[in-house]
C-alpha angles and dihedrals in degrees: 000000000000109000112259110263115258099238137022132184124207124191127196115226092181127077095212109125096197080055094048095037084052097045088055086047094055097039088058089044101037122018121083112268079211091086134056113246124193108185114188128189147124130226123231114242100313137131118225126195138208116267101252095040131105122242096196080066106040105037134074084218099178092050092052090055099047090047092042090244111169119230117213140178122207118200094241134070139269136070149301128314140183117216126185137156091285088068120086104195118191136177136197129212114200131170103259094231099088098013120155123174091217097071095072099041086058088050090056094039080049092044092052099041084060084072102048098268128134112203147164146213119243129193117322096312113023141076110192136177109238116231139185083255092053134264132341131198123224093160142041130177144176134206137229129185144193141170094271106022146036120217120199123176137166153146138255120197108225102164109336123165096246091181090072092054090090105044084072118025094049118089107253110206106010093235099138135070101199122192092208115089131254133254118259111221116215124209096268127195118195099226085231085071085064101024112033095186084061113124139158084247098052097043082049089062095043084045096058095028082057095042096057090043103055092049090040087243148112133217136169119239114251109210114221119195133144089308089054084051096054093043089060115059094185088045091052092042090061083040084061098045105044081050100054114097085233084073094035113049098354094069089070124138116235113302134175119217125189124191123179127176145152106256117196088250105031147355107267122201112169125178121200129189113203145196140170092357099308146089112261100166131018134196121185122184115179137156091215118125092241106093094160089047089045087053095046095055090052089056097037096052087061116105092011128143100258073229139116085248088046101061083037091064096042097057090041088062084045087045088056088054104048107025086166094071097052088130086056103043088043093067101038080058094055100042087049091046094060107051097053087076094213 
């Protein structure tokens, strides 16, 4: 049995970010620390959130629909982030014997020196170019261990589109009042804005010109898309995880939403308490002349997706119990349906 190569380089042809998120996820699971891994991609228009954050807080979520904006969720802290074309992500998967953070931070300042960019290192995540005004950061990056292996991903900003930044990762209306904490923004530079030849395809190049430098090695990308996904059962079942709206808007900290409207028969002010995605308590106060509607929507909200589908579900039990007030109800759908946002 021939020994398994030292490096390997896998690069993503698809813009999914549920595809990409799940395919970090199984080379940190699956693949051999042995040997060194490089996986390059970029993600499509889509914000993705740290793993214990709540979308409903940090993300402007009926902006993102109507502009076909993706949601994900990674597995590790920290806060919100925009990704669009104009991001090149990469992560490293290294054996945790030996392991030293610095080497690949000397892969990515080598990487981007081959196109002209002098950069630095600053504090434990982040390389900035340093400018008269001060600092700017083009890359930011997190860590995981285990026992066996060490895992290491990040971004550069090439030429992202940083004024969309806040259209989504800015709170709309401020219903909510999260108990989760918010995202700090740092100042950001696209390296375009210092090197203007800059492009994915050309980092790609330095990435894996450096890569193979620094372990005294070649390899030959291998290039993953939907076939590679199919190929692979264990690597389409956390596709299908990362992309299930459990993962994605389920896994929320502990959140309070009021709503309150005039309704054409009766003033409406429902509280929800919310976790994990879902309704744990309901309070509905209302003038209508409904009380046993009123109750039943109470009752019927708990345990409810805070979801669309969710409030679509509650009224439709109410709706069972009280088919002559299917005006009523009709509108009350629509007016809930609309402030959950997804």
């Amino acid at each position: 049995m021939s020994q398994a190569p030292r490096v390997r380089i896998l690069l993503s042809e698809t813009y999914n970010p549920w595809f990409n998120l799940a395919t970090e996820d199984w080379i940190f699971r699956e693949l051999d620390p042995a040997t060194q891994t490089l996986f390059l991609w970029r993600n499509d228009n889509t914000v993705v959130i740290g793993r214990n954050q709540n979308p409903w807080s940090e993300c402007n979520l009926t902006r993102m629909e109507e502009d076909k904006v993706f949601l994900a969720r990674r597995t590790s802290g920290g806060g919100a982030v925009f990704h669009d074309l104009g991001n090149t992500c990469f992560t490293f998967l290294s054996a945790k014997e030996g392991y030293n953070k610095t080497a690949n931070v000397s892969i990515l300042l080598d990487a981007l020196s081959r196109l002209g960019v002098t950069a630095q290192a600053s504090g434990r995540n982040d390389l900035v170019i340093p400018l008269e005004d001060g600092p700017r950061k083009i890359s930011g990056s997190a860590y995981r261990e285990t026992k066996d292996r060490a895992f290491h991903h990040g971004t550069f900003l090439i030429h992202a589109n940083l004024s969309r930044l806040a259209n989504y990762l800015t709170p709309h209306p401020k219903k909510l009042e999260s108990k989760g904490s918010a995202s700090v923004r740092s100042r950001v530079m696209n390296i375009r804005d210092l090197q203007p030849e800059a492009s994915h395809d050309a980092l790609v190049k330095a990435m894996m010109g450096a890569f193979c430098d620094f372990h005294g090695a070649t390899a030959e990308p291998e290039l993953l898309d939907p076939t590679f996904l199919e190929s692979q059962p264990s690597l389409k079942r956390t596709f299908e995880h990362y992309a299930s709206w459990d993962w994605r808007f389920g896994n929320a900290p502990r959140f309070n939403h009021q709503m309150v409207e005039y309704l054409s028969w009766g003033f409406f002010e429902v509280h929800v308490d919310a976790e994990n995605g879902h309704v744990t308590r309901a309070q509905v106060f209302s003038d209508a002349l409904y009380p046993d509607l009123v109750q039943d929507l109470q009752t019927a909200l708990a345990g409810k997706p805070h979801s669309r589908n969710g409030m679509q579900q509650a009224v439709a039990e109410v709706r069972a119990r009280h088919p002559s007030q299917e005006r009523e109800l009709g509108e009350l759908e629509s007016w809930l349906m609309g402030q959950v946002e997804v």
